[in-house]
N, C-alpha and C positions, 0 to 999 in steps of 0.2 A: 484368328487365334482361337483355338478349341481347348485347350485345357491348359491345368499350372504349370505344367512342367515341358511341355513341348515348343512354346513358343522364345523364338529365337529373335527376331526380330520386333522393332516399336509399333507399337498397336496404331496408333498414329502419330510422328512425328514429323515436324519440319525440321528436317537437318539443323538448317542453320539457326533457329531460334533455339536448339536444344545446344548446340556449337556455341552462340552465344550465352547461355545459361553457365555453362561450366567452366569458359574463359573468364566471367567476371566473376565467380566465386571464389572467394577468398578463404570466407567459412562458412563451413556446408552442416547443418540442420538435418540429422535423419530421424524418420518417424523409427519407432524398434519393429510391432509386431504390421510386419506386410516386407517393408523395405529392407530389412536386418534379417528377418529368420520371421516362419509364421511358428510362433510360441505354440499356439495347442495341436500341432498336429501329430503327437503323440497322447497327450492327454485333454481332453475333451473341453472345449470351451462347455458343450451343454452339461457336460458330469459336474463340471464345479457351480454353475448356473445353479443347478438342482440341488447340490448341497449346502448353498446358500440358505438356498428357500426351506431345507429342511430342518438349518438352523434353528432361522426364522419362527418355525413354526412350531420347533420344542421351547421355545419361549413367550410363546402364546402371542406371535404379533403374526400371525398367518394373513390376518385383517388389514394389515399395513398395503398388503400387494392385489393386485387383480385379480383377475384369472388368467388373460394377459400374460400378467408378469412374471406370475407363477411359474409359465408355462414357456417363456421366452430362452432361447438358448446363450444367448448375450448376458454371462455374468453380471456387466457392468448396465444392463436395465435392471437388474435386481438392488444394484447400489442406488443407482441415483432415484426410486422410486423412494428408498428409505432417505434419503439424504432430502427428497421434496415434502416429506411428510416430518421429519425432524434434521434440517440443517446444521450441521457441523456439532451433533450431538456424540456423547461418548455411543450411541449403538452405532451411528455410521462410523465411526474410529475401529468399533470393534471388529464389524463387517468391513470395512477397507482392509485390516489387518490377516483376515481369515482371507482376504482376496489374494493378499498379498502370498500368503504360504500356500495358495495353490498355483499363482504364478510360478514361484521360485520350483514345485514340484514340476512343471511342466517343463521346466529349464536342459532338463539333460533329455528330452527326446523331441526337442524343438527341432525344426526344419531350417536348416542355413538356405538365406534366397539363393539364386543361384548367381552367380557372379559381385555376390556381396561382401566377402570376403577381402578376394584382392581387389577391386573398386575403394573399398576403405583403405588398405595396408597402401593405396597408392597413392588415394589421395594425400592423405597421409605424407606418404616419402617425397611428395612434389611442394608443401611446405604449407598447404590447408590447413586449417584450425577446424577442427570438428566435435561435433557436438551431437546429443541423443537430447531428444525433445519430446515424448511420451505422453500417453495416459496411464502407462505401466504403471507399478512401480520403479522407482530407481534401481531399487535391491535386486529387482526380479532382472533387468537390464544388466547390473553392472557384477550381476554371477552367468550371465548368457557372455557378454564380451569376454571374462576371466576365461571362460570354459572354451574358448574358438581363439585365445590368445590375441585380443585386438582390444583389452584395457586400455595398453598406451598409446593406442590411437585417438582415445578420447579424454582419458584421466585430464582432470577430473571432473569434463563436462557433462554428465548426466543427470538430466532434470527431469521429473515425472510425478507423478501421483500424490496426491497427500490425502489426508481426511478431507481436505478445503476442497469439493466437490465441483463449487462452482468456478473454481482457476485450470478447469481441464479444457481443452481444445474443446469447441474452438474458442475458446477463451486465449489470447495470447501469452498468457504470462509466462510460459515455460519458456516461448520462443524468444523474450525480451530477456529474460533470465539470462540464457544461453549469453545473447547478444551483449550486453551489458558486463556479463565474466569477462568474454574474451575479445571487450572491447571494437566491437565489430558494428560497421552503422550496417543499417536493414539492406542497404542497395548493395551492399559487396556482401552478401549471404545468400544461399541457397538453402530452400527447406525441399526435402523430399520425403513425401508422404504418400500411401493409397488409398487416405479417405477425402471425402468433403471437408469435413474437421480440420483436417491435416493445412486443404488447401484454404481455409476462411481464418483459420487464424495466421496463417501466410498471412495474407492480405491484410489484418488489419495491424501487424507487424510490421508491412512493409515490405515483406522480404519476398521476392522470385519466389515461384515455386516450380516444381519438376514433380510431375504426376507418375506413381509407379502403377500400374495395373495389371495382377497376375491374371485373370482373367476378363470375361468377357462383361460380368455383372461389378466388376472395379472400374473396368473402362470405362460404361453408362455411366457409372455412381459420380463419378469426376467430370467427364464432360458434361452432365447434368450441371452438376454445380459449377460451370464455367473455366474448368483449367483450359489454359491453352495447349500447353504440352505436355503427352503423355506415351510413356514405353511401358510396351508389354516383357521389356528384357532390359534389368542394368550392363548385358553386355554391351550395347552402340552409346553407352555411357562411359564406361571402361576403354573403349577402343580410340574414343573422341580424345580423353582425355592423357591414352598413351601417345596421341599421337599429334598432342600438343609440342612445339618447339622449347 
């Protein structure tokens, strides 16, 4: 597999352990930005990154962050430096909040994955329960599902973000959330996500995990952190599961 978009087949999978992932899924757990749509690929994860920090710095806490940090294109290192040096303070509420309205601006030039779409509408119509389990925000999520018409695929399970910094993957609480709403135990759940995060709070949930990886540095990134199964295409996900009895 060479780039995001070319790859048509699983990066590596065992059939039948992936066969068995989605037969005992009852409710299925998706991470949003990787597995759903990559959110900045029209508006810049680094552009918001840097306007954080520019914030930041007309407020005179420039001192708060690195050089590092300053300079890290991952919006959400910019959060959680503020959130280790003042937890659950109204400045990390106000910066989660400014994170959030640059979420929701990236919403209308977001990237749909590619066979994510009807994968969901199918799961879906086959009698799954599903659910968004994020670092998002929710907001930012459940104006990307309105805008691609797959709300009520999931209304009204979307769980994500809050000022509470340290309940974010892989912390599990969002995934137990989830599980807990729609009354679902960990063992008939499927979470599918493309980070480590995604996959560690799997695991301390209980829940299977199914590893997405659009590229070749996702693929490392997961089997590094021990997934057992991983597709570089939710198509041999879609086809398994159209062609369930």
């Amino acid at each position: 597999m060479t780039s995001d978009t070319t790859q048509t087949e699983p990066v590596t999978v065992e059939t039948g352990n992936l066969r068995e992932l989605i037969t005992n899924a009852r409710f299925v757990l998706f991470d949003f930005d990787g597995p759903i749509c990559r959110l900045f690929a029209g508006h810049k994860a680094e552009q918001v990154a840097s306007e954080l920090v520019a914030w930041l710095e007309q407020q005179g806490l420039r001192g708060l962050l690195t050089d590092e940090e300053r300079s890290h294109p991952d919006p959400m290192v910019v959060l959680y430096a503020i959130n280790r040096e003042h937890p659950r303070s109204d400045l990390v509420a106000e910066l989660e909040e400014r994170l959030t309205q640059q979420e929701r601006r990236a919403v209308p030039s977001a990237m749909p994955t590619a066979y994510a779409d009807p994968l969901i509408r199918t799961w879906s119509a086959v009698g799954s329960r599903l659910a968004v389990a994020t670092n998002n925000s929710p907001r930012t999520v459940s104006d990307y599902l309105s805008r691609r018409g797959l709300a009520d695929c999931f209304a009204p399970h979307v769980y994500g973000r809050t000022s509470e910094l340290d309940l974010l993957k892989p912390n599990p609480h969002c995934l137990k959330q989830a599980l807990n709403a729609m009354g679902s135990a960990p063992s008939a759940a499927l979470m599918i996500g493309d980070a480590p995060t995604d996959l560690w709070a799997a695991e301390s949930a209980g829940v299977p995990f199914l590893g997405y990886a659009r590229n070749e540095y996702k693929y490392k990134q997961l089997r590094d952190a021990g997934a057992q199964t991983i597709v570089g295409s939710l198509l041999p996900v879609l086809q398994l599961l159209r062609d369930q009895p």
